[in-house]
Structures are given as C-alpha cells and as structure tokens.
Backbone bond lengths (Angstrom), bond angles and torsions (degrees), N, CA, C in turn:
res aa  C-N    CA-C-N  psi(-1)  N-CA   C-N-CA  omega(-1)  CA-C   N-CA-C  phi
1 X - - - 1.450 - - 1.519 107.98 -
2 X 1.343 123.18 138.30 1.264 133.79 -174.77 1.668 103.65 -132.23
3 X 1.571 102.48 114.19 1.701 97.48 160.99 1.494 109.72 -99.23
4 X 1.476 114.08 143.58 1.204 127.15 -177.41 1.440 104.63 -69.16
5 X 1.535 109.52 145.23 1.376 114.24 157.37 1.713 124.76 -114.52
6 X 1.028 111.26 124.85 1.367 114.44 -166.61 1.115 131.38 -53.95
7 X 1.806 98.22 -15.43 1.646 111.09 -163.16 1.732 96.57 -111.84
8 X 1.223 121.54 23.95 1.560 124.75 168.58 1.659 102.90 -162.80
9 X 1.046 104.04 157.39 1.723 117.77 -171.65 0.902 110.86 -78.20
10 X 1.578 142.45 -4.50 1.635 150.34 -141.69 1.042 92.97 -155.74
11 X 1.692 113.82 141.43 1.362 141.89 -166.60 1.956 84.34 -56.79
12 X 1.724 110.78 158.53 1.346 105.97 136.17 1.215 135.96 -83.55
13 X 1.425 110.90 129.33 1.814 114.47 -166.35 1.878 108.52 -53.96
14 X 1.254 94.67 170.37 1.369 86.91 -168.89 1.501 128.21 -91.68
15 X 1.682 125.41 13.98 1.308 109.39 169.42 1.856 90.41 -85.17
16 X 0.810 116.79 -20.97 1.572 113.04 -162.66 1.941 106.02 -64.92
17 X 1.435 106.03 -26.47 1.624 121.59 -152.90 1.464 94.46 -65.29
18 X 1.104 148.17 123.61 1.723 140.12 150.79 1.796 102.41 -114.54
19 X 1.445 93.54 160.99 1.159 114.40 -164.51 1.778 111.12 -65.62
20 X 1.501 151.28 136.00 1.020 130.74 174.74 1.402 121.02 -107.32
21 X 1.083 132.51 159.13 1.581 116.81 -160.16 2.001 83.48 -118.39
22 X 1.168 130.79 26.92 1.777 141.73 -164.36 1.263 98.64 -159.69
23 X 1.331 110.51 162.78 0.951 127.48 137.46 1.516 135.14 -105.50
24 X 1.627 127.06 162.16 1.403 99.91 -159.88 1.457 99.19 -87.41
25 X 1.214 129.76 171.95 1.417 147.78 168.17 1.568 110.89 -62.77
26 X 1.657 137.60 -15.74 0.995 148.56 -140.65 1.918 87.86 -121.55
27 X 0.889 106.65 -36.77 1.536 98.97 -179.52 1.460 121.39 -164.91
28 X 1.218 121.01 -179.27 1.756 128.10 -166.48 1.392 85.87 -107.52
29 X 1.600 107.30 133.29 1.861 124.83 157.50 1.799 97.82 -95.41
30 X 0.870 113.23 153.59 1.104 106.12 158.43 2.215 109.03 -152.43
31 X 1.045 106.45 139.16 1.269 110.06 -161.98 1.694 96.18 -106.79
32 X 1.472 95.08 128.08 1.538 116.82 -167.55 1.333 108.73 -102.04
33 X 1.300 127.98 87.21 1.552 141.93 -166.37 1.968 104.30 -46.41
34 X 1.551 97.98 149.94 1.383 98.30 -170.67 1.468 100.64 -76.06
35 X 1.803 115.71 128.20 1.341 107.11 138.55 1.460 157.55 -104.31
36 X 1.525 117.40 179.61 1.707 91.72 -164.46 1.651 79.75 -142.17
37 X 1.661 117.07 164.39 0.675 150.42 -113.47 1.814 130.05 169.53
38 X 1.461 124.99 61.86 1.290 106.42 161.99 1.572 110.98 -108.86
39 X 1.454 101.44 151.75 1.277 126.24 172.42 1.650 108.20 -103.81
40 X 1.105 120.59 152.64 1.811 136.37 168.40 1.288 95.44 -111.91
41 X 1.492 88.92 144.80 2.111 93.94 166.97 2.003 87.52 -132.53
42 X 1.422 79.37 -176.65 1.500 91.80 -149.62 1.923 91.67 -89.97
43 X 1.642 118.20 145.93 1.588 117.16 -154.80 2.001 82.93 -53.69
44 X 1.529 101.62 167.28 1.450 109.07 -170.07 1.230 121.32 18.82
45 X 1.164 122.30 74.69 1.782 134.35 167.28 1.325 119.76 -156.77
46 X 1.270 89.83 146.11 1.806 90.30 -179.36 1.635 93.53 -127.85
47 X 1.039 140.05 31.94 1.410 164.79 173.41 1.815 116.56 -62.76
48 X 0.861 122.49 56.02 1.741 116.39 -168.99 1.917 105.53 -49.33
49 X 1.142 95.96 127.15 1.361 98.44 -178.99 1.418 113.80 -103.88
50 X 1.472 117.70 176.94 1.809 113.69 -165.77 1.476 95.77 -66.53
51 X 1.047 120.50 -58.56 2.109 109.10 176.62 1.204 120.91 -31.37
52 X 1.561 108.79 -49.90 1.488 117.82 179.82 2.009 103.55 -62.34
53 X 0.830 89.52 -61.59 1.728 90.80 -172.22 1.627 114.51 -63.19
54 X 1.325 127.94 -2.05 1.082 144.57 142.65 1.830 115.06 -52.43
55 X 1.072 104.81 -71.72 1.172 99.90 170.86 1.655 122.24 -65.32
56 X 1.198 105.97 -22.15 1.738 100.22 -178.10 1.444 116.16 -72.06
57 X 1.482 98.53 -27.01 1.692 109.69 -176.80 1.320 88.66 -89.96
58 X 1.429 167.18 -40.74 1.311 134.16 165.61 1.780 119.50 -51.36
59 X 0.991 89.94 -38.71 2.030 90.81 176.33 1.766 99.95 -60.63
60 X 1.652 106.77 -65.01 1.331 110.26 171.51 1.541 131.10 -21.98
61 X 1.653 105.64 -48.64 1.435 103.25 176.37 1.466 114.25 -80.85
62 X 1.285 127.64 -49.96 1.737 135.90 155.20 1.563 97.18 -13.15
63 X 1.857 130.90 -73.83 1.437 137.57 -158.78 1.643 87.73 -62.16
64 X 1.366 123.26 -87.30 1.283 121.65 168.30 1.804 146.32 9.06
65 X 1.294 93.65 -73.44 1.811 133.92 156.42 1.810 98.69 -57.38
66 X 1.099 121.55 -68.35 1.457 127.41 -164.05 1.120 105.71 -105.35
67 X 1.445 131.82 109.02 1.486 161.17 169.07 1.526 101.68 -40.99
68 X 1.073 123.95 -74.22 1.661 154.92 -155.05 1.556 104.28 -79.79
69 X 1.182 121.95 -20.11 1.687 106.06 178.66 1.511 93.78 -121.32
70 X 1.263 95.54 158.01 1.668 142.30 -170.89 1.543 115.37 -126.18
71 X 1.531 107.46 163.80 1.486 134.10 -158.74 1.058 103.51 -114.54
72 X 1.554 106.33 131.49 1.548 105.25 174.17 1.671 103.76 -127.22
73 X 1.443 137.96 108.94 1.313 132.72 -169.67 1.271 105.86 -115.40
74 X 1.353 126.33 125.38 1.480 131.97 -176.53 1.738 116.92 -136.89
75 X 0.709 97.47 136.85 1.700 112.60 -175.40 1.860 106.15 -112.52
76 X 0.964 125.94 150.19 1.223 139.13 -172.92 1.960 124.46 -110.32
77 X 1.432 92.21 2.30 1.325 101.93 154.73 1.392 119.17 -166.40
78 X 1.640 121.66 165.37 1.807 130.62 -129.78 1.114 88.32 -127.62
79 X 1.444 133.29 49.54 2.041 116.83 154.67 1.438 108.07 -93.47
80 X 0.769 112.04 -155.54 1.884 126.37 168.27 1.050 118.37 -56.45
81 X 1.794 116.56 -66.56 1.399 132.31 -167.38 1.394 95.63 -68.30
82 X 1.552 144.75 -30.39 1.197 116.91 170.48 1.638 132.23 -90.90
83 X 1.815 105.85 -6.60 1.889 100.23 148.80 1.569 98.57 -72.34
84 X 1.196 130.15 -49.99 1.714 94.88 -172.70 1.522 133.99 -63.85
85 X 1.069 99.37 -2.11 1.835 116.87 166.25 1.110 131.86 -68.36
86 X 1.705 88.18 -41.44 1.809 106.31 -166.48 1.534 85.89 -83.07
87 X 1.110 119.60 -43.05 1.561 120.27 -153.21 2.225 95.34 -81.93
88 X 0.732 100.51 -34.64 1.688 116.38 177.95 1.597 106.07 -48.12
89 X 1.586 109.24 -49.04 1.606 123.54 -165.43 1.972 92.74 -91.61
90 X 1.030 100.81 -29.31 1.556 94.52 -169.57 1.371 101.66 -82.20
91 X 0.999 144.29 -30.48 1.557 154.16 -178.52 1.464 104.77 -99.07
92 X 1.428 137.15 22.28 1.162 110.98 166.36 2.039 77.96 -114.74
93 X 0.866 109.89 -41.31 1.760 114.51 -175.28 1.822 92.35 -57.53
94 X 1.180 114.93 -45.56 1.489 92.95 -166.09 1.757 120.99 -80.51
95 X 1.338 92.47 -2.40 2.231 110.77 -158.31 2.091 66.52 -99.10
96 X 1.262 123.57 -92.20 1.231 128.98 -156.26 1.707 120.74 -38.23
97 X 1.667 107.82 -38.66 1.642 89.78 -177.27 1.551 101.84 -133.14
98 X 1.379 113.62 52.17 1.196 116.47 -164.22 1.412 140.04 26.32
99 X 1.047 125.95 53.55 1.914 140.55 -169.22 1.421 94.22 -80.09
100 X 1.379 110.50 137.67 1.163 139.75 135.33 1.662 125.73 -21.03
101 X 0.762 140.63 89.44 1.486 133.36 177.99 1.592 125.69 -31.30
102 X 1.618 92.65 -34.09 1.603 103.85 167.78 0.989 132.74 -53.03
103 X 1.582 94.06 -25.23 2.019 106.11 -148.41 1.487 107.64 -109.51
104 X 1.714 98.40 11.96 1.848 120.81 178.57 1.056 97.66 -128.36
105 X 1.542 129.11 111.84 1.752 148.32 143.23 1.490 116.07 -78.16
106 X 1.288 107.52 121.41 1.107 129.36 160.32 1.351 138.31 -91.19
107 X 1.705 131.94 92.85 0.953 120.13 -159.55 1.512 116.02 -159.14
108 X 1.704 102.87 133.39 1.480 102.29 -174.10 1.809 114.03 -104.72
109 X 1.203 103.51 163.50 1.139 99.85 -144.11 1.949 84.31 -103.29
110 X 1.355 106.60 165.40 1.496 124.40 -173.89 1.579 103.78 -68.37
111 X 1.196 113.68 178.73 1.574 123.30 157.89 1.102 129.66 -55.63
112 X 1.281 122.27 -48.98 1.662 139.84 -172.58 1.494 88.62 -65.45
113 X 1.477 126.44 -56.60 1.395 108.13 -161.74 1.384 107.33 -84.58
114 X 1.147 150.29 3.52 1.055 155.77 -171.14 2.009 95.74 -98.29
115 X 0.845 112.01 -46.50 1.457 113.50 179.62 1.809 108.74 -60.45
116 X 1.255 110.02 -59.09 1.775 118.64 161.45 1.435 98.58 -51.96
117 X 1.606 125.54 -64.95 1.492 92.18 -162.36 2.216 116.28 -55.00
118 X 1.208 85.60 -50.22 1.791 87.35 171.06 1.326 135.72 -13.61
119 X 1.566 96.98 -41.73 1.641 98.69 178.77 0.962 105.85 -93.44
120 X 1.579 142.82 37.47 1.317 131.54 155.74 1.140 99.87 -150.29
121 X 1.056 141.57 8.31 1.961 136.97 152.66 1.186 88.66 -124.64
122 X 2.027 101.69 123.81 1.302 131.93 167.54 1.529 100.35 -68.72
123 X 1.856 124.83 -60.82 1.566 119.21 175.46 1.581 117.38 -81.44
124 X 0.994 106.94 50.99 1.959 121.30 178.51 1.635 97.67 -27.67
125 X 1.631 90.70 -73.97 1.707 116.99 -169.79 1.744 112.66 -42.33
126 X 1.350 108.83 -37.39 1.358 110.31 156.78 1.504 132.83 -85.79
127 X 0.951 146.37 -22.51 0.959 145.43 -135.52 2.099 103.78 -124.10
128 X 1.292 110.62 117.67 1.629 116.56 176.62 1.403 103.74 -105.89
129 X 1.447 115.05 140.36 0.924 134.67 -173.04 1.567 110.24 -107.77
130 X 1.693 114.39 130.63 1.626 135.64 -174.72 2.030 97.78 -96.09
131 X 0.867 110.44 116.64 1.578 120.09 146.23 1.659 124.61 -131.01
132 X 1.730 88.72 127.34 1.616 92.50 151.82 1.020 106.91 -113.09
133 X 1.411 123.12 126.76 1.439 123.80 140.85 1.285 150.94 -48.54
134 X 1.937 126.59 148.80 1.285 91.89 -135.03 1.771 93.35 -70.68
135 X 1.220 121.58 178.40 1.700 133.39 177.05 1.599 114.26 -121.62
136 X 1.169 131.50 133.29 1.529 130.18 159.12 1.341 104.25 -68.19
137 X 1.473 141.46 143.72 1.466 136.45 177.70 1.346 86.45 -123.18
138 X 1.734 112.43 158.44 1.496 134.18 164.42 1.364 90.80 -109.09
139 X 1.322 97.88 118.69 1.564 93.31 171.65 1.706 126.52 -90.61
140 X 1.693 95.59 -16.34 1.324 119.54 -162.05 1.592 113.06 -146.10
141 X 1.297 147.83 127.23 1.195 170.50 -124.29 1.687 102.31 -157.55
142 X 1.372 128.14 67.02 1.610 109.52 167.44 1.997 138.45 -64.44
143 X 1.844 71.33 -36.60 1.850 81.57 165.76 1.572 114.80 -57.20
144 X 1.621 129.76 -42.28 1.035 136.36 -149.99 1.520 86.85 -111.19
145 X 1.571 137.90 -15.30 1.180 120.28 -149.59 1.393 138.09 34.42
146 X 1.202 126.22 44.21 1.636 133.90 -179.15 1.777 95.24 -134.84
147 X 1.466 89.52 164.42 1.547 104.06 -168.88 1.438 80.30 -103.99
C-alpha cells in the first residue's frame, strides 16, 4: 500500500507510510475493497470459455479503471496444464485491456496450502483463483491537478 504525498510525484516509500486516523484536505483516498474470484476450466483444458471471459473482463475493467491495483492468479497445482492456465487467464487480461505485466502475478501455491485449500473446493484441480488486494486509490492530485 502506498499513500500519496502531495508534495512529491512518487508514492511515499514504505518505512516512512503511518497509518492516518483523517484524511488530508488536499485530496480523496479512497479504499478499493479486496476482490476474489474463482474460475473452473473444463477437466484437461486450458480453453477460457464465455463465463470465464465474463468474469475476466469485469476484473479487466476494475485493472483498467484503477491504476494502483494488481492481479494475483494462483492455481493449486504445478504440471503443464496448470502454467497454461495461469498463463491463458493472464494473457487474455493483459492482450484485451492493456495491463501492465507488473500489475499480473502469477503464482502457485505450496503443498500445505493446497491440502487446506482441498477441503473446501470439491473441483480444486480445476478451478484458478482471481485476487485483488485491498488498494488505497488517489482519486485526486490538487498540486498536479490530475485525477
């Protein structure tokens, strides 16, 4: 998380960041609630289907719309068919609304969590999971005048 400072163009780094119990008079924060997101693909496919791409273009416009938040896509197991998944969902969001490469994480998750996730997704093996985390937004820039 980065709060803007008004009096330099660049986030303040983060030992400097403390918590504010205000907001400043100089501009609107606005805090962009975390979202979540799983998709199923079909057993052996890395195939995005119209449901799936439904949801990617709502995340899509959120990344798009909102400068400052990022993608986090994780799959819960490490063969082939699930880098071409991860990489399938990350490249249709990044080809369709032009994203940043940065602002898409790719990442599979260990054993231990794969065992916890299990007992509560029956299609684990299918199914990739969308997070944004939550984000502080600047909505407004007065020194610079830009939103």
């Amino acid at each position: 998380m980065a709060i803007h400072s008004f009096s330099q163009t660049n986030p303040i780094s983060h030992p400097l960041v403390t918590e504010l119990n205000y907001y400043p008079e100089q501009g609107i924060l606005v805090a962009f609630p975390t979202h979540y997101d799983v998709i199923y693909f079909e057993n052996n496919s890395s195939q995005l289907t119209i449901n799936m791409k439904t949801i990617l273009n709502n995340i899509g416009y959120l990344l798009d719309t909102y400068k400052e938040t990022y993608l986090v896509i994780t799959l819960h197991t490490s063969d082939d068919l699930a880098y071409d998944r991860l990489y399938s969902v990350a490249d249709y969001i990044a080809m369709q609304f032009k994203i940043e490469q940065e602002r898409i994480q790719i990442m599979l998750t260990s054993q231990e969590e794969t065992k916890h996730y299990k007992q509560y997704e029956k299609n684990w093996k299918n199914s990739t999971e969308l997070i944004m985390p939550k984000t502080i937004i600047v909505t407004y820039d007065p020194e610079l005048g830009m939103y």
